[in-house]
GUBAZA-664996 format. One line per field, with one value per residue (C-alpha): z, y, x. Coordinates in nm, 2 decimals, padded with zeros to 4 digits. Layout:
REM residues N
zz [Z; ...]
yy [Y; ...]
xx [X; ...]
END
This chain:
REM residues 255
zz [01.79; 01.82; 01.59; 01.82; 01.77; 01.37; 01.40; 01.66; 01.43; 01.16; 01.29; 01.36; 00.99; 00.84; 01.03; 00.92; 00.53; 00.56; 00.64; 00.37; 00.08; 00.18; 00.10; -00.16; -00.25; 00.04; -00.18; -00.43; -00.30; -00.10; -00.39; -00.58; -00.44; -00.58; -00.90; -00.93; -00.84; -01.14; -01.38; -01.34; -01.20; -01.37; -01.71; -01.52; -01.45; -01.79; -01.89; -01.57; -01.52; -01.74; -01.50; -01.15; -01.05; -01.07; -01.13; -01.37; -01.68; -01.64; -01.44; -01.37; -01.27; -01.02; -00.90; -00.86; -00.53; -00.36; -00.45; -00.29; 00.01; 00.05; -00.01; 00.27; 00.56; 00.46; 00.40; 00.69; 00.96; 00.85; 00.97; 01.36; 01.27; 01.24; 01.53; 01.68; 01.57; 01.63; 02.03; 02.06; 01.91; 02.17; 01.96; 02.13; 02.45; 02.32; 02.21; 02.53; 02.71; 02.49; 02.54; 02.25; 02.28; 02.26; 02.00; 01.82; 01.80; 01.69; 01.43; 01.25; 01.19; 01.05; 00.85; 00.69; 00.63; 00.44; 00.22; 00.14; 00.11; -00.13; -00.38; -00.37; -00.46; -00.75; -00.92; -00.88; -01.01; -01.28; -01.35; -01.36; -01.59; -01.87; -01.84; -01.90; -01.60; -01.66; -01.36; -01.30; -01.20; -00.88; -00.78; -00.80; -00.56; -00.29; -00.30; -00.28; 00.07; 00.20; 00.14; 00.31; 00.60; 00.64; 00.57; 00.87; 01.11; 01.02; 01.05; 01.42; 01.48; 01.39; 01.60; 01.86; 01.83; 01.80; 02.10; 02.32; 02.20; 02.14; 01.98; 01.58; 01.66; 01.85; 01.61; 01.27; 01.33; 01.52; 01.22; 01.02; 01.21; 01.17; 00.83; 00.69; 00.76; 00.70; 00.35; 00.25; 00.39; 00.27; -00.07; -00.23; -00.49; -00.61; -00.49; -00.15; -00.37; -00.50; -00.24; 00.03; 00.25; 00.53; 00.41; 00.28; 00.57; 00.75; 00.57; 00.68; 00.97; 00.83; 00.83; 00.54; 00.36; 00.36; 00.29; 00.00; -00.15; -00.06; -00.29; -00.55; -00.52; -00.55; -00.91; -01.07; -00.98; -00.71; -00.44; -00.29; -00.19; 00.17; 00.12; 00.08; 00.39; 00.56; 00.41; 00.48; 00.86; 00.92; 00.76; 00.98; 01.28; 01.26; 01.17; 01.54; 01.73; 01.62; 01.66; 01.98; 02.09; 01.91; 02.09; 02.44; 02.41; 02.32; 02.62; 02.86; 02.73; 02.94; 03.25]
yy [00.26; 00.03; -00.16; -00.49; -00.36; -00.40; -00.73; -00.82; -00.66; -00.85; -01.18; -01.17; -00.98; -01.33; -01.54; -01.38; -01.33; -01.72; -01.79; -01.55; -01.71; -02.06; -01.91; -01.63; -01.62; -01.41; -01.18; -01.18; -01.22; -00.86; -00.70; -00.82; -00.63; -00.30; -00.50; -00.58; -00.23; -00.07; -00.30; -00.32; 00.05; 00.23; 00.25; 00.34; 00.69; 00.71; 00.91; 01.06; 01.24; 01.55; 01.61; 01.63; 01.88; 01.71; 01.77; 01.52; 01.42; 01.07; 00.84; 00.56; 00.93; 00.94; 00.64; 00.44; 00.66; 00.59; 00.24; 00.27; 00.41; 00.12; -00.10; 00.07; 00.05; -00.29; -00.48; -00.36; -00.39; -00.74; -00.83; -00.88; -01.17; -01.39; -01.23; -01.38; -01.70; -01.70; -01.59; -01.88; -02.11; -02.00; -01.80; -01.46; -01.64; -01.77; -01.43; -01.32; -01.51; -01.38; -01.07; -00.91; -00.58; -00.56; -00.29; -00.51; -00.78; -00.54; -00.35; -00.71; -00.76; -00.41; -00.46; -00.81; -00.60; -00.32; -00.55; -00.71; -00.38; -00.24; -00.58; -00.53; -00.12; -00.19; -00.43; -00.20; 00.10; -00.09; -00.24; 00.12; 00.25; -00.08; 00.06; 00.45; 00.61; 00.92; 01.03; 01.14; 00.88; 01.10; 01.20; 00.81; 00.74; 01.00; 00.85; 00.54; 00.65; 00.79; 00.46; 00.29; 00.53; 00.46; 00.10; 00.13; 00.31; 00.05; -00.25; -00.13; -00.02; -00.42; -00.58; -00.38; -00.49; -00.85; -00.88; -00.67; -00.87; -01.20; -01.30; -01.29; -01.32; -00.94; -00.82; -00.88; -00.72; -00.40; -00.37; -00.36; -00.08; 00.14; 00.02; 00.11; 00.49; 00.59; 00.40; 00.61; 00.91; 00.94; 00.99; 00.69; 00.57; 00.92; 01.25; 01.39; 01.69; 01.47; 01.47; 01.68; 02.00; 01.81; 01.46; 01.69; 01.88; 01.53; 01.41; 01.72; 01.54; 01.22; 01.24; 00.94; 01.15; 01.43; 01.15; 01.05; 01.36; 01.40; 01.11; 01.19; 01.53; 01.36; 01.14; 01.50; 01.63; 01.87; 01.90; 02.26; 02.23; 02.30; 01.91; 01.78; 01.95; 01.81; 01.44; 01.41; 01.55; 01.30; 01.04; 01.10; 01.18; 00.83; 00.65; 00.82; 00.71; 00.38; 00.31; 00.41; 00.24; -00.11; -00.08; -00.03; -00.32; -00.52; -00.42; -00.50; -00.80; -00.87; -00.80]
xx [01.55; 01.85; 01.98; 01.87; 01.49; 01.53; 01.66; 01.41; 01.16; 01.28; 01.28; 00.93; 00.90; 01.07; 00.86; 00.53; 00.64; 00.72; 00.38; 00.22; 00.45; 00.28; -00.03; 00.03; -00.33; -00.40; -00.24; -00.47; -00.78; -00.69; -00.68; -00.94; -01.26; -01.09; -00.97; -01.37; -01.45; -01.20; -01.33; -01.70; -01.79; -01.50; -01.68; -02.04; -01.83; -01.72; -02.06; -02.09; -01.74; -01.79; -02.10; -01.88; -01.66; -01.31; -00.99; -00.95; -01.18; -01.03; -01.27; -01.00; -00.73; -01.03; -01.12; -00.81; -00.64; -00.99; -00.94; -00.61; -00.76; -00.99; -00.71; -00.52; -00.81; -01.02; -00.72; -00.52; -00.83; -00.84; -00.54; -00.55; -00.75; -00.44; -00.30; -00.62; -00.54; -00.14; -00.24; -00.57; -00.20; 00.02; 00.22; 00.19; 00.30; 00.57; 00.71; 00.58; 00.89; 01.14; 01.33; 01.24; 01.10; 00.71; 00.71; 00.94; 00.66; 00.40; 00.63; 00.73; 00.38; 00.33; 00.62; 00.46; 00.14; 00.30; 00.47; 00.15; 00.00; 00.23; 00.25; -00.17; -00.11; 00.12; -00.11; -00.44; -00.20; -00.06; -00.41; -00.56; -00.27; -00.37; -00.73; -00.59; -00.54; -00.34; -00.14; 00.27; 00.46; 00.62; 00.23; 00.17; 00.44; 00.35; -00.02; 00.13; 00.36; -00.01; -00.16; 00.11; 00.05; -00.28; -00.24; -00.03; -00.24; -00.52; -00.31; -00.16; -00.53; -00.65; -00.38; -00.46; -00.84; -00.74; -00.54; -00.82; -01.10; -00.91; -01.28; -01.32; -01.71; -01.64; -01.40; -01.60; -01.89; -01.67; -01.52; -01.83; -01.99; -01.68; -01.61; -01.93; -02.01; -01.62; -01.66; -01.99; -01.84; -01.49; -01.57; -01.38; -01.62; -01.82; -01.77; -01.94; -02.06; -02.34; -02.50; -02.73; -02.51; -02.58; -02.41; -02.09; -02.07; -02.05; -01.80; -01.59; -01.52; -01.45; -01.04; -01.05; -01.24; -00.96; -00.70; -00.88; -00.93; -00.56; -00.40; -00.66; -00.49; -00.13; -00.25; -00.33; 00.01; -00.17; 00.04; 00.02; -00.39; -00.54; -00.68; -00.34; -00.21; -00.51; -00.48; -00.11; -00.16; -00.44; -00.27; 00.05; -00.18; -00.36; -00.06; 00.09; -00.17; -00.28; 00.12; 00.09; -00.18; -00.08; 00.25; 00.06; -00.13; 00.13; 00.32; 00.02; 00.02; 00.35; 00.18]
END
C-alpha cells in the first residue's frame, strides 16, 4: 500500500470523523447496551460464579471481554447504515468519479469505525475496572487488538451489506437473523457449559464463540490455550475475508 492510498484513506477518514464529532452522542449510545449489561446483570452472576467452571472467580473478569465482543460485532454491523444513507445522498457517487482507489474508500470508513470502536472499549473497560474487574493491563490490551479485529471484520462485512442491499428495510432484519443465533451461541453473557451437549457442541462451530472465549482468555493473563490459538485465527481469518469482500464490492461499484 502506497503512501497515496493512506492519504486517500485518510481523507475520507477526516471527512467521516467530522461528521461523528457533530454528533458525538452516537458515541455513547454504542456503548451503552453493554454499559446496561455490566451494571444490571453483572451483580446477578455475583452468586452464580463459584458454581461455573471459569477461570476467574471475578464475574465483571468474566463478563466484560464478552461485552467487548458484543461491542465489536453489534456496533460494527450497524454501521453500513450510513453508508446507506451517504449512497441514497449521492455521496458514494461522488467518490465514485474520483481517482481515489476503491479500497481507499472502504478502508476510511473502517478507519472512522475503529476509532469509534476503541473510544466505546475504553469506557466499558474502564467502567468494568470502577466495578472491580481484575485483569493485567497487557492481557487487556491484546483483547482489546482482538476486538478491534473483529470490529473490523464486522464493519467491512456491514458496508458490504449496505452497498449490496442499498435498502435499510433489507438490511435490519438480515442483520437480525444473523445477529441472533451468533449472540446465544458465542457464549458472551453465560458460559455454553450450562447448557445441553447438543447446544455446546453447536457452539463449537460458532467462530465468535471461540473469539470470545479467546479475549476472556487474554483478561486472565492466559495466553498459551488451544482457544486462544483458535480465537486469534478466526479473528484474523474473518477480519481477511470480510476485507476482502468489502473491498470487492466497492470496486464493482465502479462498473
Amino acid at each position: 500500500m502506497t503512501p497515496l492510498f493512506w492519504r486517500e484513506s485518510f481523507i475520507v477518514f477526516r471527512r467521516q470523523i467530522r461528521m461523528n464529532l457533530r454528533n458525538p452522542a452516537w458515541v455513547l449510545i454504542g456503548v451503552l447496551q453493554p454499559v446496561l449489561y455490566l451494571v444490571l446483570f453483572g451483580p446477578l452472576l455475583k452468586p452464580l460464579v463459584a458454581q461455573f467452571d471459569l477461570p476467574t472467580d471475578n464475574p465483571y473478569t468474566f463478563l466484560v471481554p464478552g461485552l467487548l465482543v458484543q461491542l465489536g460485532m453489534f456496533g460494527a454491523f450497524f454501521a453500513g447504515f450510513g453508508l446507506i444513507a451517504e449512497w441514497r445522498e449521492g455521496v458514494v457517487e461522488a467518490e465514485r468519479v474520483t481517482p481515489a482507489s476503491r479500497t481507499a474508500l472502504l478502508v476510511g470508513r473502517l478507519m472512522r469505525d475503529l476509532l469509534q470502536l476503541l473510544v466505546q472499549a475504553l469506557i466499558l473497560i474502564g467502567l468494568g475496572f470502577w466495578m472491580g474487574m481484575r485483569a493485567p493491563v497487557g492481557g487487556v490490551i491484546v483483547g482489546v487488538v482482538l476486538t478491534l479485529c473483529v470490529g473490523g471484520a464486522c464493519a467491512a462485512a456491514s458496508n458490504a451489506l449496505a452497498l449490496t442491499t442499498k435498502s435499510e428495510d433489507v438490511m435490519a432484519p438480515l442483520i437480525n437473523m444473523i445477529m441472533m443465533p451468533v449472540l446465544l451461541l458465542s457464549g458472551i453473557m453465560l458460559p455454553m457449559t450450562l447448557g445441553p451437549k447438543w447446544l455446546e457442541n453447536t457452539s463449537d462451530f460458532m467462530p465468535f464463540r471461540w473469539i470470545t472465549d479467546a479475549v476472556r482468555g487474554t483478561f486472565v493473563g492466559d495466553f498459551g490455550s488451544s482457544a486462544m490459538a483458535w480465537g486469534v485465527g478466526w479473528a484474523a481469518l474473518l477480519f481477511v475475508l470480510a476485507l476482502w469482500w468489502g473491498t470487492s464490492v466497492f470496486r464493482k461499484e465502479n462498473a
